[in-house]
N, C-alpha and C positions, 0 to 999 in steps of 0.2 A: 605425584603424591596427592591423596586425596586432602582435601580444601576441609577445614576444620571450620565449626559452625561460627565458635569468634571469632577467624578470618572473613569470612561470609560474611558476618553481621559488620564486621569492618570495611568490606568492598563496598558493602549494601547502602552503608552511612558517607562512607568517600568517592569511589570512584569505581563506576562500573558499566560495562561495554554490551550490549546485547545485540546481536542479528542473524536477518532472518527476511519475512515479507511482513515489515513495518505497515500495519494497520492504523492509519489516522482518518478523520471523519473524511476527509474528499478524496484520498486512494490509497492503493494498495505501493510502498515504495521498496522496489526487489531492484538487486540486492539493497537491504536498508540496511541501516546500523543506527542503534538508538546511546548516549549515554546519557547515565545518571549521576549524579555531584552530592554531596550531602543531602540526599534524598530527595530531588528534586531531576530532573529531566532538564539538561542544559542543551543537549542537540539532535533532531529529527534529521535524517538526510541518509544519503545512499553510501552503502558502505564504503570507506576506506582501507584496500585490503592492507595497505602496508603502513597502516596506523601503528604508530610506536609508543602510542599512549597509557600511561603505569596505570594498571586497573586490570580487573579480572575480568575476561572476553568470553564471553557466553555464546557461543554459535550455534541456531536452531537451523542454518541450512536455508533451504527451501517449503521450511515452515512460517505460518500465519504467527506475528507476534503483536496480540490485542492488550488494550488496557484491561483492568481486571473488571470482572462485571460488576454491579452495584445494584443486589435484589434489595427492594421496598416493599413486599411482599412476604412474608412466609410465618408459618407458624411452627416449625420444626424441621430439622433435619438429624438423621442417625437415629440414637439413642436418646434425641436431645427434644424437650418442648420448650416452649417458648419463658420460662418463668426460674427465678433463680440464680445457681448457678450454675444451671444450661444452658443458660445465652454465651457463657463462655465456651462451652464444649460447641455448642453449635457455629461461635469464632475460629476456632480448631478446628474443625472438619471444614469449613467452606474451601478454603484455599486449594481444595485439592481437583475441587470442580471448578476452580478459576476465579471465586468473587472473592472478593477483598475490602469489602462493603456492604452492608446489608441492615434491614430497619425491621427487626422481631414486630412481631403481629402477636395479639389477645384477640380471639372474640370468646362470646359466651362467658363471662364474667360477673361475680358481684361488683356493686363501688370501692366493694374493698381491695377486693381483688385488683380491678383495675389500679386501684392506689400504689397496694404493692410492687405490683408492677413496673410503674413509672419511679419507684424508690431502685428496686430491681435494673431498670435500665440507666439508672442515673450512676450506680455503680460499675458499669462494665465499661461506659462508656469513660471512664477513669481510667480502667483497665488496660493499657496499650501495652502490646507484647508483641513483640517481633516474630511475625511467623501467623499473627492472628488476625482474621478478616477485621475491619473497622466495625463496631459497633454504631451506628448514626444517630439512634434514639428511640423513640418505639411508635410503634402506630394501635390505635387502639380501634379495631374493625366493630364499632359499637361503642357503647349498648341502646344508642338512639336510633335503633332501627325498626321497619316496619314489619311486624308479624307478619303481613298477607306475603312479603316475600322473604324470608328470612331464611331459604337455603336450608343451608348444612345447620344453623347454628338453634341453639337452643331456645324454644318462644320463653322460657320463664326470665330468663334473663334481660329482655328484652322490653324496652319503655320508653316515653317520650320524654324530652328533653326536661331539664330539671335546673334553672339558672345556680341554685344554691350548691346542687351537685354535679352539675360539669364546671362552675369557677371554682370544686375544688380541687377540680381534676386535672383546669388547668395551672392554679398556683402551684401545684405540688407538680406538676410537666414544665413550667416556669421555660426549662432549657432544654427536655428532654423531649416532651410533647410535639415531635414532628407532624402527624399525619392523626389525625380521624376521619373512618369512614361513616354515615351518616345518610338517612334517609330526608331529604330535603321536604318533604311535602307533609312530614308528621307536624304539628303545631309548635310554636315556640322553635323551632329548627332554623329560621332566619338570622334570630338575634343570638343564637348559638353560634354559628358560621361569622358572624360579627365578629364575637369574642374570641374564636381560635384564629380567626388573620389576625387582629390586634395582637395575637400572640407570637405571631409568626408561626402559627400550625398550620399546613396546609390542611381543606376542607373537601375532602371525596364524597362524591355523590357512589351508594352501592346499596344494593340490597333494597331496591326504590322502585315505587311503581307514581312517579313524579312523571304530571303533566308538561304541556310544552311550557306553561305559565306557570305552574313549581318551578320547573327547570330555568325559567330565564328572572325570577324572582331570586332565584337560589345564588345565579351567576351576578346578577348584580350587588348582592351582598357579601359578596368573594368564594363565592365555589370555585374551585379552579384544577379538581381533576376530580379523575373518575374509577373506582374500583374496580376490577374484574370486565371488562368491558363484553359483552354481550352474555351474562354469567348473573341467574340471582335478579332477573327484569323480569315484567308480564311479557309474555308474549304477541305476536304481533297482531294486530286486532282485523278483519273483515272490512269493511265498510257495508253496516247492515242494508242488504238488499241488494247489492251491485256486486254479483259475479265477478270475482277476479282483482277487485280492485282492494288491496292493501291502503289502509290507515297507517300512519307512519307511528312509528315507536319509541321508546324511550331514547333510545339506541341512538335512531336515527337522530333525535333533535341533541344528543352529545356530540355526533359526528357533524354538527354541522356548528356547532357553537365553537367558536376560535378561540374563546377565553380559556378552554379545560384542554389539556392537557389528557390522555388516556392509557391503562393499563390492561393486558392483554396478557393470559396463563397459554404460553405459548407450548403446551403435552402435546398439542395436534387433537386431543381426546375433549377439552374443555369448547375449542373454538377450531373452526372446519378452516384451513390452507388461504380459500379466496375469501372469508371475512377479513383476513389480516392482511390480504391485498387492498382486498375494499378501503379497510383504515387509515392504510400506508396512503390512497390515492385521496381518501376524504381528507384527511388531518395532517399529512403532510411528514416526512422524514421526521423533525423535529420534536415531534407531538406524540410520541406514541413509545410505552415503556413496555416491554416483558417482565415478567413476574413469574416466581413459582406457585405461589400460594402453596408449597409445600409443608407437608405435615412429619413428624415424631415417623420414623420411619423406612424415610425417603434414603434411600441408600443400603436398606438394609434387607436381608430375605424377606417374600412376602407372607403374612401372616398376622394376627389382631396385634392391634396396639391402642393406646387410650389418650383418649384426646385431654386436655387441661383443665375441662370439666367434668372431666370420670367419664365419657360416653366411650364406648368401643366403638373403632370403623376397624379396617381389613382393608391390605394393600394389593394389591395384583399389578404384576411386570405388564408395561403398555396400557395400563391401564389408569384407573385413579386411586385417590381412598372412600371408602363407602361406609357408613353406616353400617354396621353388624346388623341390625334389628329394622334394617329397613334400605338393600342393596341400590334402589334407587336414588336414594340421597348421597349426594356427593356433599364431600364436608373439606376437599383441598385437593391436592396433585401428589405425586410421588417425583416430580421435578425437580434437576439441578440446571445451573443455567448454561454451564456447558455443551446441555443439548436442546436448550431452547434457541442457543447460537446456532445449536447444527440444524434446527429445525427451522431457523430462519433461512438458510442459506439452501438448505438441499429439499423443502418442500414448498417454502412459500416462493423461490425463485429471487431471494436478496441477495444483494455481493456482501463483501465481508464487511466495509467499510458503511453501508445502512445497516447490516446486522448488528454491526457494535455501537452503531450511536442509540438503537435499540435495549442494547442490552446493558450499558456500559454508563455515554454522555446525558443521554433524554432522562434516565433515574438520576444523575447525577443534579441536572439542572430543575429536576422537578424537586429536592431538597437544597434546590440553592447551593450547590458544590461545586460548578461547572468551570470554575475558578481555578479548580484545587486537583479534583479527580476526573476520571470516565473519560479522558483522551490521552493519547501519545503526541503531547505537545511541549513544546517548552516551558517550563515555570509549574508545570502540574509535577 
């Protein structure tokens, strides 16, 4: 007899059995068997076939069973952008590509706008319904960012930091204000970055054409992660007059700074297979998040859709979303993280258990969750 949803949501709250090839950060555990107790995870270990334990037994086989992924990145998914009550519809559609977590993005914004926003996010994240990805808080990709590189996003929008108007930005994010991304080298951008750790917001360095003395100026005033990682920087300079010899880059002095933590749009179309070896080998398992940076869209046939500031892009399968009025500019991904997993594992050459600390633990611990969610461990 089929399982009716309030018995589910009663197995889900009491006691429930899942196995499969139990995915936790150091291995893969076949046969495993995971149980869950009033919604917490009480045992990781290898199945007991003749378990006689009351609860509903979930058998995937000889399939992968991963925590749910945790994007900190995106500006839409479906039919859904990032503002309103979309972030709910966009809660409701996640689950079905695996995340169960995730931190709404704005760029190209007024202050007002942005305001909303964080009133916006402050409501959903109330919002807890059974069946719906978690809401975590919002990131606000701007609006202190630098024109010379500013991507996909709109230059009117865009300005240098404003004490009077980022502490309103951040009293009114008080709880909600997880993540601002931020061009470190624009003026007044120190004592900015100040004020969002004192908040407990994490402070992304993106969209930055920051020196190695920006950059290590920026880290020691608590920068501690990084947007988009090789996506939205100057490019890498010559060394005037010497044939062949590369200046190092923005890039590089992230990759080498231990303090920051980094994110990576893992379409394969954003950033090339052996960057994201390169990163795994510079920065180490623990340091390194996947993102979709997806857009209002992503899931859905390709064709124009409008981004949060009225601008048209256009989506294409394998591809990204582009600007209608200017196919060169790329304004986000068409990305779910389902196959940023698969894209971890079948192109860059990761097992499942770095894929998922990837997709999954590293997001989780870069919002201070790691406690809670992003592994198949006891007590999460």
């Amino acid at each position: 007899m089929k399982t009716s949803y309030e018995e589910r949501k009663y197995n889900a709250l009491n006691k429930l059995i899942i196995r499969g090839k139990i995915v936790t950060p150091t291995q893969v555990i076949f046969p495993g068997e995971l149980t869950i107790s009033q919604g917490k995870i009480t045992k990781v270990g290898e199945s007991i076939s003749s378990s006689t334990s009351q609860g509903e037994v979930l058998d995937f086989g000889d399939a992968p069973v991963l925590p749910g992924f945790v994007d900190i990145h995106l500006h839409g998914l479906g039919q859904y952008g990032p503002t309103g009550r979309d972030i709910l519809g966009i809660a409701s559609l996640e689950p079905q590509y695996g995340t169960t977590a995730f931190l709404p993005s704005l760029a190209s914004a007024t202050h007002q706008e942005f305001l909303s926003f964080l009133d916006d996010i402050e409501k959903t994240m109330a919002d807890k319904e059974l069946g719906q990805a978690r809401v975590l808080g919002a990131h606000l990709e701007g609006p202190y960012i630098n024109p010379l590189v500013k991507g996909g996003m709109d230059e009117k929008y865009l300005r240098l930091p404003d004490p009077q108007e980022y502490k309103e930005l951040i009293g009114k994010g008080k709880t909600s204000l997880k993540m601002m991304t931020l061009s470190p080298e624009l003026p007044g951008s120190l004592d900015l970055i100040r004020a969002l750790r004192e908040n407990g917001t994490v402070a992304s360095l993106g969209h930055s054409a920051a020196t190695a003395d920006d950059l290590r100026k920026a880290v020691e005033a608590g920068l501690n992660h990084v947007c988009h990682l090789f996506n939205a920087v100057p490019p890498r300079e010559r060394e005037p007059g010497v044939p062949g010899v590369g200046e190092p880059a923005l890039t590089d002095f992230c990759l080498i700074a231990e303090e920051l933590t980094v994110e990576i749009i893992l379409d394969m179309v954003h950033v090339h297979p052996a960057l994201v070896q390169l990163t795994l080998k510079a920065k180490g398992e623990e340091n390194v998040v996947s993102i979709t940076d997806s857009m209002a869209g992503t899931g859905l046939p390709d064709r124009v859709y409008r981004m949060s500031d009225g601008r048209e892009f256009s989506t294409k399968k394998e591809d990204v979303a582009r600007l209608t009025s200017d196919s060169k500019i790329i304004v986000g991904s068409i990305l779910t993280m389902n196959y940023a997993l698969r894209n971890l594992v079948k192109k860059c050459g990761l097992s499942f258990s770095q894929a998922s600390k990837f997709t999954s633990l590293n997001p989780a611990r870069v919002m201070g969750l790691e406690d809670e969610i992003g592994s198949l461990e006891v007590g999460k």
